[in-house]
C-alpha positions in Angstrom: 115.5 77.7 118.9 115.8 76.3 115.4 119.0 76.0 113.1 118.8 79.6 111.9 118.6 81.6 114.7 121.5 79.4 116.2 123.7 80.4 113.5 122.7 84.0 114.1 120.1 84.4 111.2 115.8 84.0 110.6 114.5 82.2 107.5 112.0 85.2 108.4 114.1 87.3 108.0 114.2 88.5 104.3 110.4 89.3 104.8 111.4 92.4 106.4 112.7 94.0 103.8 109.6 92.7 101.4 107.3 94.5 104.3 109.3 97.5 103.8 108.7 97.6 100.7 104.8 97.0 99.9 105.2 93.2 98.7 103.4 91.4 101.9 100.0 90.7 101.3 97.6 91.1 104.5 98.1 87.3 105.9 101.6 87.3 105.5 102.0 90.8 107.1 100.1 89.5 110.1 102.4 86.6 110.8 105.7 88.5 110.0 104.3 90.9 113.0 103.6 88.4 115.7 107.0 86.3 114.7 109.0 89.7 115.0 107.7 90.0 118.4 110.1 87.2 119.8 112.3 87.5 117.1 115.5 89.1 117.8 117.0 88.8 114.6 113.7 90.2 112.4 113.8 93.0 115.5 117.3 94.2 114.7 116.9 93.9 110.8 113.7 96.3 110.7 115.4 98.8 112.8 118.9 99.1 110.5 115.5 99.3 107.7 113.9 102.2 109.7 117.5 104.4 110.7 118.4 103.5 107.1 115.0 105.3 105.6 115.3 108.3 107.9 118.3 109.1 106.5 116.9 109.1 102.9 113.7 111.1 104.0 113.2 114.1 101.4 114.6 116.7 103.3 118.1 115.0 102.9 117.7 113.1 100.0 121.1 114.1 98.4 122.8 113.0 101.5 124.1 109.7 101.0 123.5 107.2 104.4 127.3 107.3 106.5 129.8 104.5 105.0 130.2 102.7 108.6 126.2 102.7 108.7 125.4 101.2 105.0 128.3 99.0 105.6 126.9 97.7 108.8 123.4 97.0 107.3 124.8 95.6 104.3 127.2 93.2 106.6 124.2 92.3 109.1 121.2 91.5 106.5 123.8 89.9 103.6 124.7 87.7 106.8 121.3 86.6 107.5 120.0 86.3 104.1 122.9 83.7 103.9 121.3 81.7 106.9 118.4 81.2 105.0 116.9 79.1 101.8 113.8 81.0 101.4 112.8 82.6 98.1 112.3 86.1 98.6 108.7 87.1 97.6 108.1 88.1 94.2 108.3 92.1 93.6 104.9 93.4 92.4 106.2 96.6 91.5 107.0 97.8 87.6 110.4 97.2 87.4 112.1 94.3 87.6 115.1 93.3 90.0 114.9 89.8 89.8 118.7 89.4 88.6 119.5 91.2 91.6 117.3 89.1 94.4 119.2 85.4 94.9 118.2 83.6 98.2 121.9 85.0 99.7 121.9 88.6 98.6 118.2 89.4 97.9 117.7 91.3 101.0 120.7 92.9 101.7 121.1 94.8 98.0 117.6 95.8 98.6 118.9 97.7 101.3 121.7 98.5 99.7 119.9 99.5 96.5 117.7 101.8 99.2 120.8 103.3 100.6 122.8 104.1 97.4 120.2 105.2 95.2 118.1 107.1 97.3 115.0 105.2 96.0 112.2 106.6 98.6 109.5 104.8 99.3 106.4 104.9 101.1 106.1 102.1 103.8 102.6 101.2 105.0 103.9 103.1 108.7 104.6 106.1 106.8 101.1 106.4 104.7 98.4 108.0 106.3 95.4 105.7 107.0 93.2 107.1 104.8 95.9 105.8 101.9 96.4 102.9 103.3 92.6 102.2 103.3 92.6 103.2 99.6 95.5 100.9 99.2 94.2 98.0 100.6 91.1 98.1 99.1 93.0 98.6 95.2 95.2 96.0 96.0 92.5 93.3 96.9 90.4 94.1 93.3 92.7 92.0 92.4 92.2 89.0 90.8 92.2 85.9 93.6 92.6 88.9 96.3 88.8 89.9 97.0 87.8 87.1 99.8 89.7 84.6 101.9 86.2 83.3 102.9 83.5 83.9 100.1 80.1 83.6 101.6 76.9 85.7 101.9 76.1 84.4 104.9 77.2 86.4 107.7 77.0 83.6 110.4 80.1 82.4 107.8 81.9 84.7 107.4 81.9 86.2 111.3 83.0 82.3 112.5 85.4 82.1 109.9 87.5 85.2 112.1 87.7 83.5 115.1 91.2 82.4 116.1 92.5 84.9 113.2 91.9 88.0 114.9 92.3 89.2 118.6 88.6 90.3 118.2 85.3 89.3 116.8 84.0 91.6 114.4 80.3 92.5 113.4 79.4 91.1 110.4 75.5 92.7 109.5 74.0 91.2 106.4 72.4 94.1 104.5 71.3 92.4 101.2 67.3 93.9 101.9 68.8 97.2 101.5 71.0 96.9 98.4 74.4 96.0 99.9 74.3 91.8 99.8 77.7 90.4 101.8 80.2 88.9 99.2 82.4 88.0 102.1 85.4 88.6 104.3 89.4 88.8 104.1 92.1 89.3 107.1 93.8 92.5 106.0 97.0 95.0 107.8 96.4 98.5 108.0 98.0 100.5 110.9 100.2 98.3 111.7 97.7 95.5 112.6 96.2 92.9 111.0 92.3 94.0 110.6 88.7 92.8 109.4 88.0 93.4 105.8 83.9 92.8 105.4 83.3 92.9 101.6 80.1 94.3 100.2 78.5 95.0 96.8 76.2 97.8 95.2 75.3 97.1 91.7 78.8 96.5 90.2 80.8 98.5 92.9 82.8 96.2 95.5 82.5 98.2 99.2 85.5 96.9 101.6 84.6 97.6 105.2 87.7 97.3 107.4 86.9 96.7 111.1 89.4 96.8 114.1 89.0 97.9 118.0 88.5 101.4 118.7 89.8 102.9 121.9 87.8 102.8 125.0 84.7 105.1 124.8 85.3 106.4 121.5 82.4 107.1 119.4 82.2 109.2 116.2 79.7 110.2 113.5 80.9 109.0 109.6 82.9 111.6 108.1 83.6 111.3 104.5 87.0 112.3 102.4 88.1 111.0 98.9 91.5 109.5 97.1 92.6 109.0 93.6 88.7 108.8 92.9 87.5 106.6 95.6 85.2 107.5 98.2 86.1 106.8 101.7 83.6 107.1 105.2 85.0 106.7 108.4 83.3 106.3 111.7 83.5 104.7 115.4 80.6 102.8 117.1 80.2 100.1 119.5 84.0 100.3 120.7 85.2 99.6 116.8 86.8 101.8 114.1 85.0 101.7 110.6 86.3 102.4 107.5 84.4 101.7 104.0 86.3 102.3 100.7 84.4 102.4 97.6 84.1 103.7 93.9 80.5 103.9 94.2 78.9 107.4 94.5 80.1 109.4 97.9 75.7 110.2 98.5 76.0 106.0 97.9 78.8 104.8 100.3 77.2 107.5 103.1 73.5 105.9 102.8 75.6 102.4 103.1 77.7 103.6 106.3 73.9 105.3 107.8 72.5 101.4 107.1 75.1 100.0 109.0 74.7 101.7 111.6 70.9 101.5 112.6 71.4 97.8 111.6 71.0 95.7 114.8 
């Protein structure tokens, strides 16, 4: 047990807040979740987070969280910020509360600010999948996001997932047929850390996400779209597929058909 949790606190601990509010990015989501596992502190934290949220869900919005409750949070996560020395992580969103986010009292006013202004907002848990897809894939067009292992060699980028994930994903190399491998990236969708397989057509990037299915599940792709991005989901060989593109829907479906007749 290190210094931290003796004193009663995790320098993990104001990451829970930062995953409750979008600002992970897929790596550090994936070792927040396995740490949390055996982390008693982190446990406790996200589930004052999670009672605190349900009590700002719409259908109560305009009824403030009890004063014992917000107190308690405020006293707990203040408390175990002050353990800690870490930086919380940067806010990506529009508005800026860095005046607000010291090492000892980042965490718990985000909370706070969550509480007393009924600021709701979507956690990953609370998006459906399909959004979450859509999310992911926006969020890694982002500059320095795309690849954690550039290669268009898939007997790369497959290796490259070993020891990273609790499975081995496919990895098919379709540049013949118009859809060349750029690469691959760990992502967190569903609340696990997944395979992100990125492909190109023309000047569209295609992120293919990969995790296990459950046992004997098989299904044909069906297609839906979000905010103008094309989405084809489908189950084969014991995994879940899920490609997210801008390319044209007629596009993305020839691309999920290829996959799948692709030894």
């Amino acid at each position: 047990m290190n210094d931290a949790h003796a004193a009663g606190g995790c320098d993990m601990v104001l990451l829970v807040q930062a995953e409750f509010d979008g600002e992970l990015d897929a790596a550090q989501a994936a070792r927040l979740a396995a740490h949390r596992g055996d982390c008693p502190v982190c446990q406790a934290a996200e589930a004052d987070l999670v009672r605190a949220r349900e009590l700002i869900r719409p259908e109560v919005l305009y009824e403030p969280a009890p004063d014992e409750l917000r107190q308690r949070v405020l006293a707990k996560l203040q408390a175990a910020g002050a353990a800690t020395s870490a930086p919380p992580p940067r806010s990506r969103r529009p508005w800026n509360f860095t005046g607000w986010r010291s090492p000892t009292f980042g965490f718990g006013l985000g909370a706070a600010c969550a509480a007393a202004l009924m600021l709701v907002v979507l956690s990953p848990t609370e998006q459906s999948l399909t959004d979450q897809i859509v999310a992911g894939h926006v969020r890694a067009l982002q500059p320095g996001h795309l690849e954690d292992v550039p290669s268009t060699d898939q007997h790369t980028v497959k290796p490259w997932f070993d020891g990273r994930l609790d499975f081995a994903p496919p990895v098919r190399d379709l540049a013949g047929v118009g859809f060349p491998l750029k690469g691959g990236r760990l992502d967190y969708l569903g609340g696990r850390a997944v395979a992100a397989l990125v492909y190109q057509r023309d000047k569209h990037i295609i992120d293919l996400f990969v995790w296990p299915a459950g046992t004997g599940m098989v299904s044909t792709p069906a297609s839906t779209e979000r905010n103008g991005y094309n989405v084809v989901h489908w189950v084969q060989d014991g995994m879940n597929f899920w490609a997210v593109s801008d390319v044209e829907a007629s596009q993305l479906r020839n691309f999920a058909a290829i996959w799948q007749r692709t030894p």
